[in-house]
C-alpha positions as CSV (number, residue, x, y, z in Angstrom):
1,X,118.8,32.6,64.7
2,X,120.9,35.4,64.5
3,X,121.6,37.4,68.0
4,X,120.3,40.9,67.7
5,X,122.5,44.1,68.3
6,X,121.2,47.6,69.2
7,X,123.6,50.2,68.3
8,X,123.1,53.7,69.6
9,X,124.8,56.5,68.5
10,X,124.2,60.0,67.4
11,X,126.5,59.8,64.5
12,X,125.1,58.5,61.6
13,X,128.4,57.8,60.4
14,X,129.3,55.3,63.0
15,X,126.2,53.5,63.1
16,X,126.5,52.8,59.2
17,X,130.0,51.3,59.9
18,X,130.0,49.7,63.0
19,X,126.2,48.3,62.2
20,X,127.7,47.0,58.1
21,X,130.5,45.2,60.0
22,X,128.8,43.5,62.5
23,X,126.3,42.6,59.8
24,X,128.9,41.0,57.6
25,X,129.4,38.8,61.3
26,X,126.2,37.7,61.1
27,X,124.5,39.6,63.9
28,X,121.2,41.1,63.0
29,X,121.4,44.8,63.3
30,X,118.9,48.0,65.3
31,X,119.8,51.5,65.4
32,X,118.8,54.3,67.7
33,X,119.8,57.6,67.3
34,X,119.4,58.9,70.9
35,X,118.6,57.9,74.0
36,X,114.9,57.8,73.8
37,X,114.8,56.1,70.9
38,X,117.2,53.5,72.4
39,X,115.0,53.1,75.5
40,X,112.0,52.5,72.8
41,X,114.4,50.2,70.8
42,X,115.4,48.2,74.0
43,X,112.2,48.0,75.5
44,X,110.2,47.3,71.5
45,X,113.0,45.1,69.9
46,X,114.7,43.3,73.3
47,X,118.1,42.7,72.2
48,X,120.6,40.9,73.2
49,X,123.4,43.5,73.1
50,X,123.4,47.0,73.4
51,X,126.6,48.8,72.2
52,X,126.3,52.0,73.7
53,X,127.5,55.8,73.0
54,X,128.0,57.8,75.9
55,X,127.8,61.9,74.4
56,X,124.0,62.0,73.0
57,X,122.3,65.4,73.0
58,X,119.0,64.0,74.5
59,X,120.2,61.7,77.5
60,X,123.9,60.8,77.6
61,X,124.8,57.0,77.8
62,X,125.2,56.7,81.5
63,X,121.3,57.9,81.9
64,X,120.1,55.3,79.3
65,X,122.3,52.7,81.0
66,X,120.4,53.6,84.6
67,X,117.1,53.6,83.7
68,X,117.7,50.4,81.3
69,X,119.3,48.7,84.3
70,X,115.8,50.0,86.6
71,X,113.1,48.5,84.2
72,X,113.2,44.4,84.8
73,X,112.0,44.4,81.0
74,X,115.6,45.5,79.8
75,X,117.6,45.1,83.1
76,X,119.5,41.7,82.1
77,X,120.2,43.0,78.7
78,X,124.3,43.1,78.3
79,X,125.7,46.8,77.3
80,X,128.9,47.8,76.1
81,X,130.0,51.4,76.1
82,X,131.6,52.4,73.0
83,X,132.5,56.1,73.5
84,X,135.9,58.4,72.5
85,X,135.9,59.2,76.2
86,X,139.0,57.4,77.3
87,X,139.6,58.8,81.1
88,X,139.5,56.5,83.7
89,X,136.8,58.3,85.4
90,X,134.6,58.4,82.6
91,X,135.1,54.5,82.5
92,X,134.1,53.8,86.6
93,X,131.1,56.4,85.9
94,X,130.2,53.5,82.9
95,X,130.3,50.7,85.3
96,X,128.9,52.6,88.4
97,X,126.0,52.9,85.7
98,X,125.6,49.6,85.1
99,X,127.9,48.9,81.8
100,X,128.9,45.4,81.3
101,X,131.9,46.3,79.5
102,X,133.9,49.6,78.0
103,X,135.7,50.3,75.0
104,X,137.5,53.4,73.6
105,X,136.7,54.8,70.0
106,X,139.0,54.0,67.8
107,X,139.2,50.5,68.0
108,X,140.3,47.4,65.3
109,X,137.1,45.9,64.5
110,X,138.5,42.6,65.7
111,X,138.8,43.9,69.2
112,X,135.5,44.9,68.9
113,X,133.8,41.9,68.0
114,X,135.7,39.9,70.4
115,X,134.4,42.3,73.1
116,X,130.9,41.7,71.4
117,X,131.3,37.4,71.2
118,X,132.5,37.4,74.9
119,X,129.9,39.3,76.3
120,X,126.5,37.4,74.6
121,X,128.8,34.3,76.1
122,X,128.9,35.4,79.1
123,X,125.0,36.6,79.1
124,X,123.9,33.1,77.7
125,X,125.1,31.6,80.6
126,X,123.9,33.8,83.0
127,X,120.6,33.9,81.7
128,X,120.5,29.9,81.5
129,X,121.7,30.0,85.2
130,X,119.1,32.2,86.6
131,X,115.3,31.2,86.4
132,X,113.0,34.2,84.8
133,X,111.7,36.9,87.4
134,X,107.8,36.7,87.8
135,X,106.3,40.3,87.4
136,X,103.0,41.1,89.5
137,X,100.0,42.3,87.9
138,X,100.1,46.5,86.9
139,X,97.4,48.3,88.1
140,X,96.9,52.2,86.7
141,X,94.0,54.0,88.8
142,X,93.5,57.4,86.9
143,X,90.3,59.4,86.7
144,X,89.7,62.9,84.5
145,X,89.3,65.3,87.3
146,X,90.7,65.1,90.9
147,X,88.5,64.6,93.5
148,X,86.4,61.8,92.2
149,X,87.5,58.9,94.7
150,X,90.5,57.4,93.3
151,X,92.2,57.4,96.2
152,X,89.9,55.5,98.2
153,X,89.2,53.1,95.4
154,X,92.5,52.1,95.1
155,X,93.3,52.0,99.1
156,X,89.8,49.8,99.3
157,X,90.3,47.4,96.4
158,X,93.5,46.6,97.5
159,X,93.0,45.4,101.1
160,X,89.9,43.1,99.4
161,X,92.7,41.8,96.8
162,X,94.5,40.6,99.9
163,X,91.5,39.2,101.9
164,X,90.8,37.4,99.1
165,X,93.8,35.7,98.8
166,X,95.8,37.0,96.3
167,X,99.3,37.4,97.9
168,X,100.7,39.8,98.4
169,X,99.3,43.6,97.4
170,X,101.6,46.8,97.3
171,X,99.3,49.9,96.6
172,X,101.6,53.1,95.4
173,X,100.5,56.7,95.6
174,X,102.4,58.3,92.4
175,X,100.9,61.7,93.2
176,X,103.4,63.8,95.3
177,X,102.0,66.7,97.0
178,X,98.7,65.1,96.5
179,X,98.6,62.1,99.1
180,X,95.6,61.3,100.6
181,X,96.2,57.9,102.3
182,X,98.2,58.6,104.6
183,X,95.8,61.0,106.2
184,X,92.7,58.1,105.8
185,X,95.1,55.8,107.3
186,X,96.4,58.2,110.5
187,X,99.7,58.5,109.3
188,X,102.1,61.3,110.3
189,X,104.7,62.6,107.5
190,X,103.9,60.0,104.9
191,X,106.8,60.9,102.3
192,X,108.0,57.3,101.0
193,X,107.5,58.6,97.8
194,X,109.4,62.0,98.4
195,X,112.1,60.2,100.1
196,X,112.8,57.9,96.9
197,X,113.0,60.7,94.9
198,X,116.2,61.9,96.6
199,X,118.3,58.1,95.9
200,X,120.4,57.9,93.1
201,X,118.9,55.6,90.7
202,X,120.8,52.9,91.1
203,X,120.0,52.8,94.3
204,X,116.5,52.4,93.6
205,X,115.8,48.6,94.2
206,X,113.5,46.1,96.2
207,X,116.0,46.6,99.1
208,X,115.6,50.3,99.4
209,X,111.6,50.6,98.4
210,X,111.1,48.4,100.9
211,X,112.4,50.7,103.4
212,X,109.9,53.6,102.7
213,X,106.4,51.4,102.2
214,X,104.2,51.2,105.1
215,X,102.8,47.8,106.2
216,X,99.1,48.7,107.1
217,X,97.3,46.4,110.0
218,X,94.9,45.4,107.0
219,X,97.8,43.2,105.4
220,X,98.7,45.5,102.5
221,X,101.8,47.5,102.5
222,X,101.6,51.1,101.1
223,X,103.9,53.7,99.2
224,X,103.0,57.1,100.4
225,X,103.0,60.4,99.0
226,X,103.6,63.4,100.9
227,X,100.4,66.1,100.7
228,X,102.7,69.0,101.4
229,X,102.4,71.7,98.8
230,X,105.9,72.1,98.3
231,X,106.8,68.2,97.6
232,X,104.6,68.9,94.2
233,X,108.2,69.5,92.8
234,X,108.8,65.8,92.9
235,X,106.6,65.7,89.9
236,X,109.8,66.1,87.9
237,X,111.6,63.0,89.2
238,X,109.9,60.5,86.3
239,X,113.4,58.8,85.9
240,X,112.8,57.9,89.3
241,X,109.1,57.1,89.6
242,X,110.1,55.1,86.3
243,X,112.3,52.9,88.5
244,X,110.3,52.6,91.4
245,X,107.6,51.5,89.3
246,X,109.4,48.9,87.6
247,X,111.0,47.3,90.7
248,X,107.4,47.3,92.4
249,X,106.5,45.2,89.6
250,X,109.2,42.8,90.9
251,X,107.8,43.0,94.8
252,X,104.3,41.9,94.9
253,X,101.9,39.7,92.8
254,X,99.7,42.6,92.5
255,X,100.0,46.5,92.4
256,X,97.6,48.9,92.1
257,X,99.2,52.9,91.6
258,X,96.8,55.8,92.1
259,X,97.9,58.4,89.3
260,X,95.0,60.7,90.2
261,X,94.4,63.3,87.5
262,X,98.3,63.3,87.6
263,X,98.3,63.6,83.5
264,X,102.4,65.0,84.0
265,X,105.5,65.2,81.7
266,X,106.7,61.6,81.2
267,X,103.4,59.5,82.2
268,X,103.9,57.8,78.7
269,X,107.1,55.9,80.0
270,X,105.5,55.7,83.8
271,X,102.5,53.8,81.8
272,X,104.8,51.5,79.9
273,X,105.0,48.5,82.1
274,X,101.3,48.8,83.5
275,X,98.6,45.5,82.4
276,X,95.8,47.2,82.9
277,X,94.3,50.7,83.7
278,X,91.2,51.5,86.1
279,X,89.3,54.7,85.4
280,X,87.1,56.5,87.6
281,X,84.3,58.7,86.6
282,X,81.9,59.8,88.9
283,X,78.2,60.4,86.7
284,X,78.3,64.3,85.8
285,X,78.3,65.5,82.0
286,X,81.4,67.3,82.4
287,X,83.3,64.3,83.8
288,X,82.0,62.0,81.1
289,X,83.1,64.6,78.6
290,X,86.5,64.5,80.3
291,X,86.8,61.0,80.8
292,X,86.1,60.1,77.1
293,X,89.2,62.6,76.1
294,X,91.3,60.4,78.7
295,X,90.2,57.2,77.3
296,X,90.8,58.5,73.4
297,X,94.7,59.0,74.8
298,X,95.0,56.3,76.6
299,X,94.0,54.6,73.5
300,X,97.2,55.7,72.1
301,X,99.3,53.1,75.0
302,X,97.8,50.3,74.2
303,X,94.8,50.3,77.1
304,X,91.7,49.3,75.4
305,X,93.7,47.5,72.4
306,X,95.9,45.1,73.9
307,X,95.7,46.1,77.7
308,X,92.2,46.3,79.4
309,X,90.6,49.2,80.3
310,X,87.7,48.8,83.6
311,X,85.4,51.6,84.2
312,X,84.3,52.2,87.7
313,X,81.5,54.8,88.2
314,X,81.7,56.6,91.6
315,X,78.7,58.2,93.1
316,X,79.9,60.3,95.9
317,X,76.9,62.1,96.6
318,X,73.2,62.0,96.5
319,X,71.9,64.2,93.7
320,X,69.0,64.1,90.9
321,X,71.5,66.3,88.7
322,X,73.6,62.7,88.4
323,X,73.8,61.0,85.2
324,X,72.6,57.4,85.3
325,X,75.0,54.1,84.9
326,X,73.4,53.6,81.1
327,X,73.7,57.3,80.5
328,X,77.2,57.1,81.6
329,X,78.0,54.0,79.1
330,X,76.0,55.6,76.3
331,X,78.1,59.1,76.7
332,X,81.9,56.8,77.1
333,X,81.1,54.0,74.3
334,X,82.5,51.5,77.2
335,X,80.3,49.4,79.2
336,X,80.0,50.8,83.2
337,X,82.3,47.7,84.8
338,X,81.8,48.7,88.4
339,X,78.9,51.0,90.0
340,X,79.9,52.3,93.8
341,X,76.9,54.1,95.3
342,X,76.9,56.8,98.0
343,X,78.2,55.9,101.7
344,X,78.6,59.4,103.3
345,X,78.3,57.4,106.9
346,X,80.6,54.4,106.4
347,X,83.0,57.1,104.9
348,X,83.0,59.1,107.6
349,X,83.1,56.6,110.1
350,X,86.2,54.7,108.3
351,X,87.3,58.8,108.6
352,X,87.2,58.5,112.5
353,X,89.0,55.2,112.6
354,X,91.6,55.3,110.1
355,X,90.6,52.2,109.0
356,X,89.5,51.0,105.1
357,X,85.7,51.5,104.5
358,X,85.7,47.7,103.2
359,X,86.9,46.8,106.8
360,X,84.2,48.7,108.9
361,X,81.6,46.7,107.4
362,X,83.0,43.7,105.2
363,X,79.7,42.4,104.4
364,X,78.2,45.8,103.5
365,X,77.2,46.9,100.0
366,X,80.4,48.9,99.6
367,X,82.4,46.1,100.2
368,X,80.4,44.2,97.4
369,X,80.7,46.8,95.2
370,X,84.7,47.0,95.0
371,X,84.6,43.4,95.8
372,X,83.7,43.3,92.3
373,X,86.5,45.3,91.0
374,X,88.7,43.0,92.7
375,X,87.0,40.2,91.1
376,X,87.6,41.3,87.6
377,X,91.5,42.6,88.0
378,X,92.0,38.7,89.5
379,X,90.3,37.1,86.4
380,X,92.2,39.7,84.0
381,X,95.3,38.9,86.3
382,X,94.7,35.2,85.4
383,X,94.3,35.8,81.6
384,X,97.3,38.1,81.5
C-alpha cells in the first residue's frame, strides 16, 4: 500500500508540484492549506509523513509542529520542514519544535525525495521498535448552566472508579477561575492548572503534569484549577489545555475533566480526543431547554453518534417546582442514565471534612447512585 504524505502549504502553487511529483513516486498524496486544516488532516487522515511549510497566515509551521508533537494521536508522525527560511536560527526553532528533518526551498526534487525515503525508513523502524501507547478512557463532564453539581460529580465518581478497582484515576478541572475542588478538598492555592499554562508547550509532558496534580488521601490524584477571578484569563491558553489533555490521556487508565458550562473558544479541538461525554442537568424547564441545545451541538463532535453520551440528573434541592426523571427524558429525547437525589446533610458534612461525599457514607444512597455512573463509564470503557 502506498505511504501517505500530507503536504501543507499556503501556496497552491507548490502543493500542485511538490504533491504531482511525489505522486509520480508512488506516494499517495493530502493537502492542507493552513494550519488548522493540517491539524484536521493529521489527526482525520494519520499520515505517515508530513512535509511542512513554516510562513502560514493562520498558525505558522513551528505551532502545528508543537501541538502535533502534544497530541499522542499524531505525536509519532515524522515531519519535515520544507520552508524558504534558510537561517540557522530558523532551522534550531524547527527542531526545538519537534521537526524531524529541515530543508530549504528551492531544492532538486531528488534531494527531496531522498529526504522523504530516509525519514519513513527511519520511522518504520522506530515504530516497529516501540510497542503502541495504551490511552486511558476520556471522560467530558459538561452541564448547560453552572451551578448544577458537576464538580462534585466528577470529584465523587472518580474516587468510586478507583475503589472499584479500575487503576488508576486522574480527575482534571479544565475551568480556570472556576475551581471548586480544591476548596471541597481543603486545599490552599490550588493552581496546577494555572501553572501549566505558563510552560512552553513542549514542555508539557507526563514529567511536568505530574508535578502540578495533587494525590488526594482517597487514592485519586487531581489537576486543580485556581478560583481566583483573575486566572479566568487562562481561558485563552487552549494550545495548552490541548496538550495537557492529550498527555493525561497517556497517564492514567481513566480521566474524567470537569468542563463546567466552560462552552470557550477552542472546546472543539479540547473535545477531540475525549470517548465519552457526561452531562448534567438538574430537573428545571429552563435547564432541560438548555441542555437539549448542548446535546444538538455536541451532536456535531461525534457524542451521541459514535461516542456515548450519559445523562445524569441532579437534584440538588427539595422542591415540588422540579421536573420529574420521565419528564426530564421526555423534554431531552435521551433516556435519564443516572438519578442523584437530594443530600443537603452528607454535603455539608463532606463540606466540614474535606472529604468526598461517597467516602462519608460508602454504603449510603449517594454512593449508590454515582456508583452507578461509574458502573456504566467501566462497561463503556470496556466496549471502547
Amino acid at each position: 500500500m502506498a505511504e501517505k504524505i500530507l503536504i501543507v502549504d499556503d501556496d497552491l502553487e507548490t502543493l500542485r508540484l511538490v504533491g504531482l511529483m511525489l505522486q509520480r513516486q508512488g506516494f499517495q498524496i493530502v493537502a492542507a492549506g493552513n494550519g488548522a486544516q493540517a491539524i484536521q488532516q493529521a489527526l482525520a487522515e494519520k499520515p505517515d509523513l508530513i512535509v511542512l511549510d513554516v510562513m502560514m497566515p493562520d498558525q505558522d509551521g513551528y505551532q502545528v509542529t508543537r501541538q502535533l508533537r502534544a497530541n499522542p494521536q499524531t505525536a509519532y508522525i515524522p515531519i519535515l520542514m520544507f520552508t524558504a527560511k534558510s537561517q540557522v536560527d530558523d532551522k534550531v526553532a524547527g527542531y526545538e519544535a519537534g521537526v524531524d528533518d529541515y530543508l530549504t526551498k528551492p531544492t532538486h526534487p531528488v534531494e527531496l525525495t531522498t529526504h522523504i525515503k530516509a525519514l519513513l525508513a527511519r520511522s518504520l523502524k522506530s515504530r516497529a521498535a516501540v510497542p503502541p501507547v495504551e490511552r486511558g478512557y476520556m471522560v467530558a463532564m459538561l452541564a448547560a448552566k453552572g451551578g448544577v453539581g458537576t464538580s462534585s460529580l466528577a470529584l465523587n465518581t472518580g474516587v468510586l472508579l478507583h475503589h472499584k478497582g479500575k487503576g488508576d484515576v486522574i480527575v482534571a478541572e479544565m475551568r480556570p477561575g472556576y475551581g471548586t475542588m480544591g476548596l471541597e478538598l481543603g486545599y490552599a492555592n490550588p493552581e496546577g492548572l494555572k501553572r501549566l499554562t505558563e510552560y512552553r508547550l513542549e514542555e508539557i509532558n507526563p514529567t511536568n503534569i505530574e508535578k502540578e496534580l495533587v494525590k488526594n488521601a482517597s487514592g485519586i490524584r487531581l489537576l486543580l484549577a485556581s478560583y481566583s477571578p483573575r486566572d479566568v484569563e487562562c481561558i485563552q491558553a487552549v494550545d495548552h489545555f490541548e496538550a495537557v489533555l492529550n498527555q493525561l490521556s497517556l497517564m492514567a487508565s481513566m480521566v474524567l475533566v470537569d468542563f463546567g458550562a466552560n462552552m470557550f473558544p477552542g472546546i472543539e479541538r479540547l473535545l477531540e480526543p475525549f470517548h465519552e461525554a457526561v452531562i448534567v442537568v438538574e430537573p428545571l424547564p429552563n435547564a432541560v431547554t438548555r441542555t437539549k441545545t448542548l446535546l444538538e451541538d455536541l451532536g456535531t463532535k461525534r457524542f451521541g453518534k459514535t461516542k456515548p453520551v450519559t445523562l445524569a440528573l441532579v437534584n440538588r434541592v427539595r422542591a415540588d417546582v422540579m421536573l420529574s426523571w420521565s419528564q426530564v427524558q421526555e423534554g431531552l429525547g435521551l433516556p435519564v442514565n443516572v438519578v442523584v437525589t437530594p443530600a443537603p446533610e452528607l454535603a455539608y458534612q463532606a463540606a466540614l471534612r474535606y472529604t468526598p461525599m461517597v467516602l462519608i457514607q460508602p454504603e449510603g444512597l449517594i454512593a449508590q447512585q454515582i456508583g452507578k455512573l461509574a458502573d456504566i463509564l467501566t462497561q463503556h470503557a470496556q466496549n471502547n
